[in-house]
VMD Tcl script that draws the C-alpha trace (Angstrom):
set ca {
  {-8.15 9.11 -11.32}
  {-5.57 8.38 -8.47}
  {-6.21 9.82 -5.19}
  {-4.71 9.85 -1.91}
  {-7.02 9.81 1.42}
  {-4.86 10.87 4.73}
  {-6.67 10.49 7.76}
  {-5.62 11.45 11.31}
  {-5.23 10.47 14.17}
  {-8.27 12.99 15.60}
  {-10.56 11.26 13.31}
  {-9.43 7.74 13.51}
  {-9.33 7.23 16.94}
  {-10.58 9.80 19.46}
  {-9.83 8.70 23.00}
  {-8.32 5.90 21.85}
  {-10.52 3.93 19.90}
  {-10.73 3.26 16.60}
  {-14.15 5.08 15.23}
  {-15.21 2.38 12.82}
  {-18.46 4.40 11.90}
  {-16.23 7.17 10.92}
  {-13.97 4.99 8.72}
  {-17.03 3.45 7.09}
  {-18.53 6.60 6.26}
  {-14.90 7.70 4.58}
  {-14.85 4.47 2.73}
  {-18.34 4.73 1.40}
  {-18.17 8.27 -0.18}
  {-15.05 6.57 -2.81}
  {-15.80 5.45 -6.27}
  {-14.40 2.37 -6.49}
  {-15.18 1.67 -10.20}
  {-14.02 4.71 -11.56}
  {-10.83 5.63 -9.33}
  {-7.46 4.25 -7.48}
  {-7.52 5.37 -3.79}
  {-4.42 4.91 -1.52}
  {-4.95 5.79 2.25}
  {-2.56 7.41 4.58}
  {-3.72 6.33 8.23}
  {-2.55 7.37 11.14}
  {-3.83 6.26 14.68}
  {-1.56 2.73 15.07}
  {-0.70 4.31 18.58}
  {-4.18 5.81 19.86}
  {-5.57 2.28 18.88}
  {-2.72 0.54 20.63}
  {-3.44 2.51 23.93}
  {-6.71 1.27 24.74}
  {-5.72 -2.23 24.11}
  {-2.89 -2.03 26.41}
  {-4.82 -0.45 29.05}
  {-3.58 3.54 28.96}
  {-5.38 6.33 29.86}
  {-2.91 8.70 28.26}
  {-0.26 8.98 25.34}
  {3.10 7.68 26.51}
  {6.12 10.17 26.47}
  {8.28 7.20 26.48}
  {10.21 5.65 23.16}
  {10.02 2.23 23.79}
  {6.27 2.68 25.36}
  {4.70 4.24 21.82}
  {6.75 1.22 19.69}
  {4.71 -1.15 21.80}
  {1.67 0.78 20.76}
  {2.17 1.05 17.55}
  {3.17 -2.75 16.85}
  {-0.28 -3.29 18.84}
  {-2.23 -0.73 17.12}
  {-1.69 -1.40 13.67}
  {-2.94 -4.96 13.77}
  {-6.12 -2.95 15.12}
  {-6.13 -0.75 12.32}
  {-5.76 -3.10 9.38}
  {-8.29 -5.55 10.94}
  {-10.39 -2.56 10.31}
  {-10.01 -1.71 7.14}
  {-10.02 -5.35 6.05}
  {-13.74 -5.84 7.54}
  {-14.64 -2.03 6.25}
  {-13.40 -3.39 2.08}
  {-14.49 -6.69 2.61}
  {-16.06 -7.65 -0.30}
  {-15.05 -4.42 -2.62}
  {-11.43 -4.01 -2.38}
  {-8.38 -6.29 -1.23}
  {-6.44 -4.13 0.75}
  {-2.66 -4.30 1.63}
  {-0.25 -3.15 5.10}
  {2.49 -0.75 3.66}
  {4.92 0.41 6.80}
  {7.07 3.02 5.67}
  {10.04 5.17 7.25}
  {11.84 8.27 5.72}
  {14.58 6.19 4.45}
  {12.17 5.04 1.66}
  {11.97 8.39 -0.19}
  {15.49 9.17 0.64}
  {17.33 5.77 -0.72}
  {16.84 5.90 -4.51}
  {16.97 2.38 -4.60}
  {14.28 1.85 -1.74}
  {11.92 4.43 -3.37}
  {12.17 2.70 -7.11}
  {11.43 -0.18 -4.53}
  {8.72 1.38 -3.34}
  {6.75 2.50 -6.35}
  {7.49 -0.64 -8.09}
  {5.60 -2.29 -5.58}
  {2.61 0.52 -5.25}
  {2.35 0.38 -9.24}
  {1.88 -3.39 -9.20}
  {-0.51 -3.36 -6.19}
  {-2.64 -0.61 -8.15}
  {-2.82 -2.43 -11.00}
  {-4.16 -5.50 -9.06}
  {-7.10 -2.65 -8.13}
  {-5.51 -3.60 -4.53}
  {-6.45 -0.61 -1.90}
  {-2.45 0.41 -0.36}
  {-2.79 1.10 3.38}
  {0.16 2.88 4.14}
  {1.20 4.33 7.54}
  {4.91 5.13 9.26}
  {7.20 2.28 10.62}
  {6.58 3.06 13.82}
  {7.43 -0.12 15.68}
  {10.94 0.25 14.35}
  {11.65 3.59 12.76}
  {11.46 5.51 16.46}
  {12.72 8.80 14.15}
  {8.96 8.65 13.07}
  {7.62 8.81 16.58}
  {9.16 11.77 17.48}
  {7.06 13.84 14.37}
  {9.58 12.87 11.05}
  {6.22 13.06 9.13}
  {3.83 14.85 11.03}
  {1.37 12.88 11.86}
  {1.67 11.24 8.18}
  {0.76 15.01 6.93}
  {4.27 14.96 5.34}
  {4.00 10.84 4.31}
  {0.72 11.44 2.31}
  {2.49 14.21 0.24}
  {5.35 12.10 -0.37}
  {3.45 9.26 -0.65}
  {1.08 11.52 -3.70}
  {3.85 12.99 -5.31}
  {5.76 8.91 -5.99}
  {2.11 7.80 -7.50}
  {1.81 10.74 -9.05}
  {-1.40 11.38 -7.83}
  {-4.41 13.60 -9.22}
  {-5.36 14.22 -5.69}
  {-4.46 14.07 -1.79}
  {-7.04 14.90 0.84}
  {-6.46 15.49 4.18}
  {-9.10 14.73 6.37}
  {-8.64 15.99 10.10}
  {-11.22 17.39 12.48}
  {-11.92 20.72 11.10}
  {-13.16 22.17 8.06}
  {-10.03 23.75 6.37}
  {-7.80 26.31 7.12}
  {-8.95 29.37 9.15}
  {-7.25 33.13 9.33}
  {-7.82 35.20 11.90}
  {-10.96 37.63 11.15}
  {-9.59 41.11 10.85}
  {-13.01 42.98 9.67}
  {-13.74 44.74 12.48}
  {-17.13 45.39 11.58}
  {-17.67 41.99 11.56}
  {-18.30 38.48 13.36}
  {-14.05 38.09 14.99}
  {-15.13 34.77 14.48}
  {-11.84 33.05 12.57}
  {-12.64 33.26 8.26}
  {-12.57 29.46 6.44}
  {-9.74 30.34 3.72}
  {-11.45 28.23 0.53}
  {-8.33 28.54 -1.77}
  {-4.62 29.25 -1.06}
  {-2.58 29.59 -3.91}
  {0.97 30.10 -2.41}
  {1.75 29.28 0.99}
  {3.76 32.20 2.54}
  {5.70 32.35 5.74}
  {2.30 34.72 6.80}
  {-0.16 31.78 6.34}
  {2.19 29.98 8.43}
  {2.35 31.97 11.07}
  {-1.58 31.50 11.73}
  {-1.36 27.96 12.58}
  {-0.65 26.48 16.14}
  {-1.40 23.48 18.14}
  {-1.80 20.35 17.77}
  {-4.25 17.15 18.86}
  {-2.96 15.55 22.44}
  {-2.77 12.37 20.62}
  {-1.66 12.70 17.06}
  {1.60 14.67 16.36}
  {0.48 17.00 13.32}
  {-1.49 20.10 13.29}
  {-2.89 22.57 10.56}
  {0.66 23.55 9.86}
  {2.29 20.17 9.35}
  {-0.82 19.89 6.66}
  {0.10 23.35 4.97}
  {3.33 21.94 4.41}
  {2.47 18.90 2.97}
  {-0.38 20.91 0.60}
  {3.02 22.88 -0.07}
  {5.22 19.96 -1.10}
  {2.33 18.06 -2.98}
  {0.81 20.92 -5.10}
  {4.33 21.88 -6.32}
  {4.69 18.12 -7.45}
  {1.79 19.14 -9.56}
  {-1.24 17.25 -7.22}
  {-4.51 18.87 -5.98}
  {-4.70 19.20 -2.42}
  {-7.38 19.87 0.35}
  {-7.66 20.12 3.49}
  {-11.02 18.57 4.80}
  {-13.50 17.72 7.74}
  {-13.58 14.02 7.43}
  {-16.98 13.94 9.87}
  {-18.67 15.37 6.72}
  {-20.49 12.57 5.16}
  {-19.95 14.12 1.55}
  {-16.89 15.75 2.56}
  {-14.64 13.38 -0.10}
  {-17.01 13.94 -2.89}
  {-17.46 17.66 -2.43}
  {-13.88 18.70 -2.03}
  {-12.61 17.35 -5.42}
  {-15.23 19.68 -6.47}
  {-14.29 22.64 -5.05}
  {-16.88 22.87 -2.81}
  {-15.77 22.33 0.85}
  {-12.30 22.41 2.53}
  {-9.28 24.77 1.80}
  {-8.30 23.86 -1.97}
  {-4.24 24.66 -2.67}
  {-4.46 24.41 -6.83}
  {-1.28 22.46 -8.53}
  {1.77 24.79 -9.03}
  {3.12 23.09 -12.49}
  {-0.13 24.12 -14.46}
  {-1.63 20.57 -14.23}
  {-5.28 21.11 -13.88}
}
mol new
graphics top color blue
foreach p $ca { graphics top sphere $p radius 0.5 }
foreach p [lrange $ca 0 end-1] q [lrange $ca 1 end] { graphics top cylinder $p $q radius 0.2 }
display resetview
């Protein structure tokens, strides 16, 4: 089985650090012998902030580059010590123009098939020390990349792991808790749904409707999505089973 493992930027690196704990505990719940995992991470500029000394995202261009080119050697040096010894892992920096250039995105699976086949772990994340189109929110917060990113591996799964534990609607029993419901299953994503969602983390770019999209865009590409808390130590393991996160089912009939 192939599956795709976003991670934001919430989860990654809160405040500004990376949360290796976190990362390890993600890494730990996947079957290594049994399936092909590709991650999505985001986080290059969160990480790149504490090691240039800011308290605070920077609003400026040329400011987040220099984060991200700093960042991302933080990240990978991660990952690398988190797979050492189980996986060789490999940087993938990607910008739009590699699903929109039909040459660049033959390009681009070519090289993902051949690294899978090496049973090489992909580490993929946006361009953003040179694509400054990503910085200002081209993918999301990689919500969009993972999607793409599933749909050109054609994917069984993509799981988004953020900070909460799926997608909540607004509680309208009045005879009950007005606490907001955990939707378990969305089927079709309707301009409704996506009027629920709003906000966003003060250091990552996405939000729960920049990950309704990409469930949107993947699950019609025939992949099983779900949204997920990535703090739950099982959370990996019991999604693709239906039993945690918001689940949005493949629209071709793939099952």
């Amino acid at each position: 089985m192939r599956v795709v493992i976003k991670v934001g930027t919430s989860l990654i690196a809160p405040g500004g650090q990376i949360d290796a704990n976190l990362l390890r505990g993600v890494v730990d719940q996947f079957d290594l012998s049994r399936n092909e995992y590709l991650i999505v991470t985001s986080g290059a500029i969160a990480a790149g902030m504490s090691g240039l000394g800011l308290g605070k995202r920077p609003n400026d261009v040329p400011c987040m580059q220099a984060c991200a080119a700093v960042g991302q050697s933080k990240l990978m040096h991660t990952y690398e010590r988190l797979f050492f010894g189980k996986k060789v892992v490999a940087q993938l920096l990607l910008s739009s123009d590699d699903f929109t250039s039909p040459i660049r995105y033959r390009n681009l699976q070519n090289a993902l098939a051949e690294l899978l086949n090496m049973g090489v772990v992909p580490i993929v994340n946006e361009n953003d020390s040179v694509s400054v189109r990503e910085l200002v929110g081209a993918f999301g917060d990689n919500d969009e990349l993972s999607s793409l990113l599933a749909t050109a591996v054609k994917a069984d799964w993509l799981l988004l792991l953020t900070d909460v534990d799926g997608f909540y609607m607004p509680n309208r029993n009045k005879r009950r808790s007005k606490k907001p419901k955990l939707v378990r299953v969305v089927r079709k994503l309707t301009p409704a749904l996506e009027a629920q969602c709003n906000g966003k983390s003060s250091l990552g770019r996405g939000g729960m409707i920049s990950k309704l999209r990409a469930a949107k865009l993947a699950s019609e590409a025939g992949v099983h999505v779900a949204i997920v808390n990535g703090r739950h130590p099982q959370g990996i393991t019991l999604a693709m089973q239906g039993k945690t996160g918001t689940y949005f089912p493949p629209q071709d009939g793939k099952k």
